[in-house]
Backbone as CSV, one residue per row, in Angstrom:
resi,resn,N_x,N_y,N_z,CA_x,CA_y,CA_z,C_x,C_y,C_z
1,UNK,183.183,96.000,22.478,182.430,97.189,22.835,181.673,97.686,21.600
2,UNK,180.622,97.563,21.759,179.424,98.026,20.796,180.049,99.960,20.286
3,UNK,179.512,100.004,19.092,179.519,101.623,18.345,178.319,101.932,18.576
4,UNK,178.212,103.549,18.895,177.080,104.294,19.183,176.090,103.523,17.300
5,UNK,177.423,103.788,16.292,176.233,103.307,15.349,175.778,101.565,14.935
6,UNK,176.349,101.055,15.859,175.942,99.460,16.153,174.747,99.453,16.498
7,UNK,174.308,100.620,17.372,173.454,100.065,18.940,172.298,101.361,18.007
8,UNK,172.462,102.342,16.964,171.356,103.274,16.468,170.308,102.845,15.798
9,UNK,170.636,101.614,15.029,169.282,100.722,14.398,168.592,99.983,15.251
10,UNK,169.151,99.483,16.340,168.533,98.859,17.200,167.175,99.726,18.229
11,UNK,167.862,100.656,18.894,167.013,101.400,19.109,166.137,101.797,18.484
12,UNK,166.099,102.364,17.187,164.833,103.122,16.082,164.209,101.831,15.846
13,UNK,164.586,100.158,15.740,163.530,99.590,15.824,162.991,99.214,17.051
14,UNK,163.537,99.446,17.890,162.579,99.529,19.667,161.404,100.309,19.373
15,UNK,161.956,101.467,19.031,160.968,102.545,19.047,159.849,102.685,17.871
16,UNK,160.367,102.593,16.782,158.914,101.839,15.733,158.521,100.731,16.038
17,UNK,158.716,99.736,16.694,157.754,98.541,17.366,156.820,98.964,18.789
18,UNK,157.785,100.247,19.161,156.680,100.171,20.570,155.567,101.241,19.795
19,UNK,155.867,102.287,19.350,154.944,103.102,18.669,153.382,102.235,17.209
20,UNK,154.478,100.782,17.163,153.570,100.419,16.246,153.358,100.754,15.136
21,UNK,154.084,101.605,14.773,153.817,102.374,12.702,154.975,102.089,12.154
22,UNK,155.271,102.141,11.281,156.397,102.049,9.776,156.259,103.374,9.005
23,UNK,157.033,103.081,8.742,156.948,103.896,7.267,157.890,105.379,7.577
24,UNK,157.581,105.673,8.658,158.338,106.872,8.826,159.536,106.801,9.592
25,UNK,160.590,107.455,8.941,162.194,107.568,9.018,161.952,108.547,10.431
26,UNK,162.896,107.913,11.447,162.834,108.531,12.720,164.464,109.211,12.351
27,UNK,164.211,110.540,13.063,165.411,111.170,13.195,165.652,111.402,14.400
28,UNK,167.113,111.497,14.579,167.840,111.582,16.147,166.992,112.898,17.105
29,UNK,166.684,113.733,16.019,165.763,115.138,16.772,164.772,115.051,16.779
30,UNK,163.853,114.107,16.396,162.476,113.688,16.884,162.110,113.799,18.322
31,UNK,161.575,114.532,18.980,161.562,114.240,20.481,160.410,113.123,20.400
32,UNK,160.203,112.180,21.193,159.581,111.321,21.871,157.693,111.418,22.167
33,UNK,157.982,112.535,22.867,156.555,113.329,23.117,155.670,113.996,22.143
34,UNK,156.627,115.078,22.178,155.816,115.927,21.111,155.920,115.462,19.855
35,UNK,156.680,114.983,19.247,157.050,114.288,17.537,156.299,113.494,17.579
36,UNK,156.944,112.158,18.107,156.253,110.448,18.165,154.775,110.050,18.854
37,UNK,154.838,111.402,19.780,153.379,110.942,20.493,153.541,109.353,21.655
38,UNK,154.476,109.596,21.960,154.940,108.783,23.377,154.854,109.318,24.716
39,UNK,154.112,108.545,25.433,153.650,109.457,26.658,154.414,108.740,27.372
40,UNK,154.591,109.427,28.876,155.169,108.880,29.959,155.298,107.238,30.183
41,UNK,153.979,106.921,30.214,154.090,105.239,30.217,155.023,104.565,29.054
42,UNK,154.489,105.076,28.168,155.281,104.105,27.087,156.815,104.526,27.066
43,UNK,157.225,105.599,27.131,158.507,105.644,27.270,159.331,105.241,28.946
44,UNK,158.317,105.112,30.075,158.681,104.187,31.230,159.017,102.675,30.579
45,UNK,158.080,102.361,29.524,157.943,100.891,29.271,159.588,100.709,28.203
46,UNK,159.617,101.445,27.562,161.006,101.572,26.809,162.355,100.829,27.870
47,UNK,162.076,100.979,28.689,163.319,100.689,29.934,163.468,99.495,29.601
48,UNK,162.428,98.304,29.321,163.072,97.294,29.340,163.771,96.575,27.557
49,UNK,162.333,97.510,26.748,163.348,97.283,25.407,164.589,97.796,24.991
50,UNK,165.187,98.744,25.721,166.474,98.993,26.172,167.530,98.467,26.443
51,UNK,166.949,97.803,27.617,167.830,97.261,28.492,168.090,96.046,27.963
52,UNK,167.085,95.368,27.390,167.911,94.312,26.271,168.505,94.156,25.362
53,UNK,168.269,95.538,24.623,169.190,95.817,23.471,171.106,96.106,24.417
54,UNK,170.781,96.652,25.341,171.935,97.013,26.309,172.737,95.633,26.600
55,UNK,171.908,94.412,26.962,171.989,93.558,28.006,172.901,92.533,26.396
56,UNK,173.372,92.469,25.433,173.288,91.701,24.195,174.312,91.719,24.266
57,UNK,175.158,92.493,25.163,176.885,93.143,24.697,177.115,92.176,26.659
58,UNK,178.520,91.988,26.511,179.074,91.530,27.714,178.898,92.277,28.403
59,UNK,179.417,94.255,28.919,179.500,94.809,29.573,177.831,95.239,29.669
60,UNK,177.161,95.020,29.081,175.780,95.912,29.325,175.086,95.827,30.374
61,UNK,174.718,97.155,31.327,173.953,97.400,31.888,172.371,97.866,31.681
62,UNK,171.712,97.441,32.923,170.073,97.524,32.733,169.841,99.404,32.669
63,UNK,168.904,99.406,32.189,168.269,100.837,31.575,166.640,101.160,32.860
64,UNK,166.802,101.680,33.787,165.940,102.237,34.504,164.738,102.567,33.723
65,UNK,163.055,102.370,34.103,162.425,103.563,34.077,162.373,104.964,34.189
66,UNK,162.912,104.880,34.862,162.760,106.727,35.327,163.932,107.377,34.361
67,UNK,164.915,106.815,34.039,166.005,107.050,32.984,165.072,107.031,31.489
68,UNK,164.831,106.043,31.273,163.890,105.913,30.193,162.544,107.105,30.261
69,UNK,162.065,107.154,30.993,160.882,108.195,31.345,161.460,109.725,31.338
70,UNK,162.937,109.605,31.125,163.267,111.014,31.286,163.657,111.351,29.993
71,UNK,164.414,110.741,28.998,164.666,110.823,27.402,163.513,111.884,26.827
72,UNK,164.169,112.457,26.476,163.686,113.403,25.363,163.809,113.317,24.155
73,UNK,164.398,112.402,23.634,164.757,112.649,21.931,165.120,111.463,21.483
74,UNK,165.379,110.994,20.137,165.477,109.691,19.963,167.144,109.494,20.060
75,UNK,168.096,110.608,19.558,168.702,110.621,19.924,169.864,110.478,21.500
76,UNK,169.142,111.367,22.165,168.760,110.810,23.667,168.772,109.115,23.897
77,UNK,168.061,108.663,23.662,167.705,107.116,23.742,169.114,106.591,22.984
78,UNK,169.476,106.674,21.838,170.491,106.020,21.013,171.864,106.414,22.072
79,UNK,172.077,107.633,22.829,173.240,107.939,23.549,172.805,106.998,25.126
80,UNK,172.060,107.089,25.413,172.321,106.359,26.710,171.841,104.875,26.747
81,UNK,171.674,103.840,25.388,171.636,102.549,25.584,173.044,102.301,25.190
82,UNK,173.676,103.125,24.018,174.831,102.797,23.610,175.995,103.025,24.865
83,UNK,175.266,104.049,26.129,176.517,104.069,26.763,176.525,102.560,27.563
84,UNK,175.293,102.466,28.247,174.888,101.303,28.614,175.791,99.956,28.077
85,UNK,175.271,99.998,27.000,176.030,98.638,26.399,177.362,98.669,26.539
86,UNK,177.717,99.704,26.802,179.467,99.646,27.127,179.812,99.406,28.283
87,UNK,179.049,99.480,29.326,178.984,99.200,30.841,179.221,100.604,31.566
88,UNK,178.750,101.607,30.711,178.762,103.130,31.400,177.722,103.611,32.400
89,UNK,177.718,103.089,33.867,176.797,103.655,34.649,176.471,104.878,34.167
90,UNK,177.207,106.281,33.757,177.112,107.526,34.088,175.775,108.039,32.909
């Protein structure tokens, strides 16, 4: 079973590859939108770089769009792939 801080680098590089920039240190309170400048689509599109970071662990479950489209924070994102990867529907 994966650690929330196993599965936290993974995510922040999901998210600086889908955003496309470097250089800047993402923090867990970054929201998505207003911080990163991630709009609806791209954080719909997050679902599947998710879900593979999720899918790497035995128990991991897939990561929805609309789950993904609903994240607010990067933190946000780091709590529900890590639950994921544990096989936590909830």
């Amino acid at each position: 079973m994966p650690s929330r801080d196993e599965i936290k680098p993974q995510v922040i590089e999901a998210i600086d590859q889908a955003r496309q920039t470097s250089g800047q240190a993402l923090q867990e309170t970054d929201r998505l939108w207003e911080d990163l400048d991630m709009g609806p689509l791209l954080r719909k599109a997050m679902s599947k770089r998710y879900t593979k970071i999720a899918k790497k662990y035995q128990s991991g479950l897939p990561i929805s769009m609309q789950e993904a489209e609903d994240l607010e924070t990067v933190g946000a994102s780091i709590d529900l792939v890590s639950r994921r990867a544990n096989g936590d529907k909830a």
